[in-house]
C-alpha positions as CSV (number, residue, x, y, z in Angstrom):
1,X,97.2,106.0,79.0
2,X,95.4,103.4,77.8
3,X,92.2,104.1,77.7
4,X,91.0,107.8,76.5
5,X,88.7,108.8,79.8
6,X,86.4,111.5,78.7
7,X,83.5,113.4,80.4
8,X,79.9,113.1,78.7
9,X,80.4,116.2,77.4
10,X,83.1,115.7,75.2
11,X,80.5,113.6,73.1
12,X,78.5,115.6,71.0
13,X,76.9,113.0,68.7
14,X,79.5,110.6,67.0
15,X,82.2,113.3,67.6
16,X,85.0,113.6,70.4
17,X,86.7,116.6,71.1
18,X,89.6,116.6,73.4
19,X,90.7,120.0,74.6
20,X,92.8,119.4,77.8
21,X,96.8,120.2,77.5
22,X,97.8,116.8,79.3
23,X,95.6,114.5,77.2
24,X,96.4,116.5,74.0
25,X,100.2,116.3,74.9
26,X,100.0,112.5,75.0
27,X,98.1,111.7,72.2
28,X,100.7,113.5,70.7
29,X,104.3,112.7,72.4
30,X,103.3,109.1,73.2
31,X,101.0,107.8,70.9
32,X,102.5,110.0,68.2
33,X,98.7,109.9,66.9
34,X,98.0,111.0,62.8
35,X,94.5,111.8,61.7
36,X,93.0,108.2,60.8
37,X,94.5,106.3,63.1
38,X,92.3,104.6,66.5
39,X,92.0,104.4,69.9
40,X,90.1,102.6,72.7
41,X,88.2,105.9,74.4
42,X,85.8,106.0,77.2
43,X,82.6,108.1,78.2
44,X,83.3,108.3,82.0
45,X,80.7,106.5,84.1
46,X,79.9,105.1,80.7
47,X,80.7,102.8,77.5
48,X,84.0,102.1,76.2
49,X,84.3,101.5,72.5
50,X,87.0,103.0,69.8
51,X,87.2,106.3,67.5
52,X,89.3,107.5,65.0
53,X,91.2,110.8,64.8
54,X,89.8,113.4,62.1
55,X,92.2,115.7,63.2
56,X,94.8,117.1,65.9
57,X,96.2,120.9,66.6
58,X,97.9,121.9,69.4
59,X,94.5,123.2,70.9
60,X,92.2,120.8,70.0
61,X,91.6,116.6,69.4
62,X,88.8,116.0,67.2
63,X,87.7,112.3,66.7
64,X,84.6,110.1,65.2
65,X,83.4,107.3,67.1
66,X,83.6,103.7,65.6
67,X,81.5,102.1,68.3
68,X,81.1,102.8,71.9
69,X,79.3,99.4,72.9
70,X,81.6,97.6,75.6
71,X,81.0,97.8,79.5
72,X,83.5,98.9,82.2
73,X,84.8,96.0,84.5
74,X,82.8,95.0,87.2
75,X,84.2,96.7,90.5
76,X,85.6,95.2,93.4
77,X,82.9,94.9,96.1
78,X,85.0,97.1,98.6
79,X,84.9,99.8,100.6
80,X,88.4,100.9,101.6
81,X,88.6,103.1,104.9
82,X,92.6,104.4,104.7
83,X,94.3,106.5,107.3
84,X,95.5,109.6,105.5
85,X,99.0,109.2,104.3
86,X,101.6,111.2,103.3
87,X,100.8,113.6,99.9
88,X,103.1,111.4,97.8
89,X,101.8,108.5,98.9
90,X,98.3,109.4,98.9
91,X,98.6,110.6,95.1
92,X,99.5,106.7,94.2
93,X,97.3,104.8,96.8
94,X,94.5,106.6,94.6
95,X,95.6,105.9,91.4
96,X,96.6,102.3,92.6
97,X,93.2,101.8,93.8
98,X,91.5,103.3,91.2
99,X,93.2,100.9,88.6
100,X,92.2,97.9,91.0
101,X,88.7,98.9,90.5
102,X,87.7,100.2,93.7
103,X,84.8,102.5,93.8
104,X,84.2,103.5,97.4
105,X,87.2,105.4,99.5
106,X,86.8,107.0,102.8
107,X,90.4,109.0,103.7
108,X,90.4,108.8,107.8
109,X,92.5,111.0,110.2
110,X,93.9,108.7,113.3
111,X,96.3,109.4,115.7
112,X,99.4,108.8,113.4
113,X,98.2,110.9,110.9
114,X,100.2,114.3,110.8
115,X,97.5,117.1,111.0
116,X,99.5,118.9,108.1
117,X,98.3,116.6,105.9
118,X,94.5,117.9,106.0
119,X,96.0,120.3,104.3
120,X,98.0,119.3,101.4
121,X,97.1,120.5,97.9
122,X,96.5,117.1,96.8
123,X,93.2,116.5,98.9
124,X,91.6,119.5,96.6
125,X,88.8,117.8,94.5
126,X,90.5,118.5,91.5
127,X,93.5,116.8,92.2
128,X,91.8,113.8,93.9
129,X,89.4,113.5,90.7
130,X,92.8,113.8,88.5
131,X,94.2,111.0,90.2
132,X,91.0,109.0,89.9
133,X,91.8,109.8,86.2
134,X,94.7,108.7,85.9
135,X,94.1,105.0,87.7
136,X,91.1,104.5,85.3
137,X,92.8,105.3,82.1
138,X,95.5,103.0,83.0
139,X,93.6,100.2,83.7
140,X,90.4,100.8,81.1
141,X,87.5,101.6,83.1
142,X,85.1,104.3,82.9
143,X,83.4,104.4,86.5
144,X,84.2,107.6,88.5
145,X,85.2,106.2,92.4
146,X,83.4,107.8,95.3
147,X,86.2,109.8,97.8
148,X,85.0,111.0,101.1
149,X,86.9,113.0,104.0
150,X,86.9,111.8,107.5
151,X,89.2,114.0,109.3
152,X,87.8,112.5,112.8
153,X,87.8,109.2,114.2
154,X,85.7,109.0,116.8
155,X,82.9,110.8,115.4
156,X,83.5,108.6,111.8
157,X,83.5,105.3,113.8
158,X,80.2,106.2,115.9
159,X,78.2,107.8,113.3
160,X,79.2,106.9,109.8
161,X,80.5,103.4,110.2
162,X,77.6,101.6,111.2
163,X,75.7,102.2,108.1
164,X,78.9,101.4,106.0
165,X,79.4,98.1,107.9
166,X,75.5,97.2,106.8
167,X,75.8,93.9,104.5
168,X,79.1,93.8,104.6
169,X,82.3,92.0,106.0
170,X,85.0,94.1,108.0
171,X,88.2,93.5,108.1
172,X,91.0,95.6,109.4
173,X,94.8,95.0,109.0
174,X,97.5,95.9,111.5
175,X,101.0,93.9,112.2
176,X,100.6,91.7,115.0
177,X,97.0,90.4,114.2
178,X,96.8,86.6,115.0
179,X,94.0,86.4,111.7
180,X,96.2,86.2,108.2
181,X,94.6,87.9,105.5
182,X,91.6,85.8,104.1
183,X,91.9,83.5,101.3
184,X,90.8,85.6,97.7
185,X,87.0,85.9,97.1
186,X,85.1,86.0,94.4
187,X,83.8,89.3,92.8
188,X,80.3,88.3,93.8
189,X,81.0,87.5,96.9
190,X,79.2,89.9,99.7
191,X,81.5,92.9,99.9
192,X,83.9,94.0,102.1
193,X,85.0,96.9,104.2
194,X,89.0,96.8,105.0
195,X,90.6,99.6,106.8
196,X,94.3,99.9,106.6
197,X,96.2,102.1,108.9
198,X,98.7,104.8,108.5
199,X,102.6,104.6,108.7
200,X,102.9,103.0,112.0
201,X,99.6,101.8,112.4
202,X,96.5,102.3,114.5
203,X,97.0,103.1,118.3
204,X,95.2,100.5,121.0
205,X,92.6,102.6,121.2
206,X,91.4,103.3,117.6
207,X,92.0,99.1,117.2
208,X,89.7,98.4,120.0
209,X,87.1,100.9,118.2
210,X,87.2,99.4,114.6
211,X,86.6,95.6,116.1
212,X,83.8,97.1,118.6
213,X,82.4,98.1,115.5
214,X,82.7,94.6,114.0
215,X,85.9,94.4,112.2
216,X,88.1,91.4,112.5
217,X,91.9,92.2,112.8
218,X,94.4,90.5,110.2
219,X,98.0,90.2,109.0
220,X,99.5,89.9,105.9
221,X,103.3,88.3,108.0
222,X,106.2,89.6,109.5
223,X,106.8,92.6,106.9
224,X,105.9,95.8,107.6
225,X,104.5,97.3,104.4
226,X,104.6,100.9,102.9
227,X,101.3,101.8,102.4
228,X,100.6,101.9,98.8
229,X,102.3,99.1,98.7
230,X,99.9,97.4,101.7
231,X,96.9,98.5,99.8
232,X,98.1,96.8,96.8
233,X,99.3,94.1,98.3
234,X,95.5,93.2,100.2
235,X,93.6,93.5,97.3
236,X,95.4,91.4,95.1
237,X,95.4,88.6,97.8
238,X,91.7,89.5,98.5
239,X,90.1,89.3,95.3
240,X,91.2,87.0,92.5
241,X,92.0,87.5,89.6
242,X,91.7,91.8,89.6
């Protein structure tokens, strides 16, 4: 954790009160924290700054800000449509993209997807927003991404993508593309949609829809990626430097 994520209402004037076991447990196995001591902290969707622990019981992390004056990184301008994956791999595809700085996520159901999945613990808000957590803290920023369910194609591409595609680029990645991926962009540049497929990739079909929505198709070589790796692995060579 490197970053102390905290919602608004844990500020209650230049005080910060932590009350949750899992942020209390490591501020106090892993930063081995003593009254007096700092840390960077975080209003979430807000400033970052540093404060200084008053105190600490097993129930309860009080602190005093220091200042809280410095911005969040700028985002990546990206909107990143991904097939549903497995729960294990969706837990770190979120944190992964959440740490990159993305900001907008739609989760898509296609053909490949296993059905079961819709209905994993780990697509409750909860989890999904701990997850969100977890990526920010990691990689100090303080704005919140956007998730949103698609659990059907057709309906998704007809109705929602249009509007999504307005002002922006798409691009969607699938082996045997003869586009490689494009050269990095700037974090000004016009943004991006990128859809990324599921453990085997997109059927004929669901291709032939995202491109007659306007998405170009593109390759990243011969390898055949895991997906949290794949998702990774385009935005690094997408946007430089993250």
């Amino acid at each position: 954790m490197n970053l102390l994520l905290l919602p608004a209402e844990s500020l209650d004037g230049q005080r910060l009160r932590v009350t949750d076991t899992r942020r209390l447990a490591h501020l106090r196995d892993v930063h081995r924290l003593v009254p007096g001591q700092s840390l960077t902290v975080g209003v979430e969707n807000g400033l970052m700054g540093r404060a200084r622990l008053v105190s600490l019981t097993p129930e309860l992390a009080d602190f005093e800000l220091e200042h809280l004056t410095q911005k969040a990184p700028p985002p990546l301008p990206i909107h990143v449509v991904l097939a549903l994956p497995r729960p294990r791999m969706l837990a770190r595809s979120l944190e992964n993209m959440a740490a990159l700085g993305v900001k907008h996520i739609t989760l898509l159901h296609t053909r490949r997807v296993e059905k079961s999945y819709w209905q994993s613990p780990e697509l409750d808000p909860l989890k999904i927003r701990h997850h969100m957590v977890l990526g920010l803290e990691q990689a100090r920023d303080t704005t919140m991404p956007k998730v949103h369910l698609a659990q059907r194609f057709k309906p998704f591409v007809e109705d929602e993508l249009p509007s999504l595609m307005t002002g922006r680029e798409g691009l969607v990645a699938h082996p045997g593309e003869m586009q490689s991926c494009p050269p990095p962009r700037a974090l000004d540049a016009p943004p991006l949609l990128l859809a990324i497929g599921p453990e085997g990739g997109f059927i004929e079909y669901e291709m032939d829809a995202l491109k007659a929505a306007g998405l170009k198709g593109i390759h990243m070589g011969e390898r055949i990626l895991r997906v949290e790796t794949a998702v990774v692995a385009l935005l690094s060579r997408l946007f430089k430097p993250i």
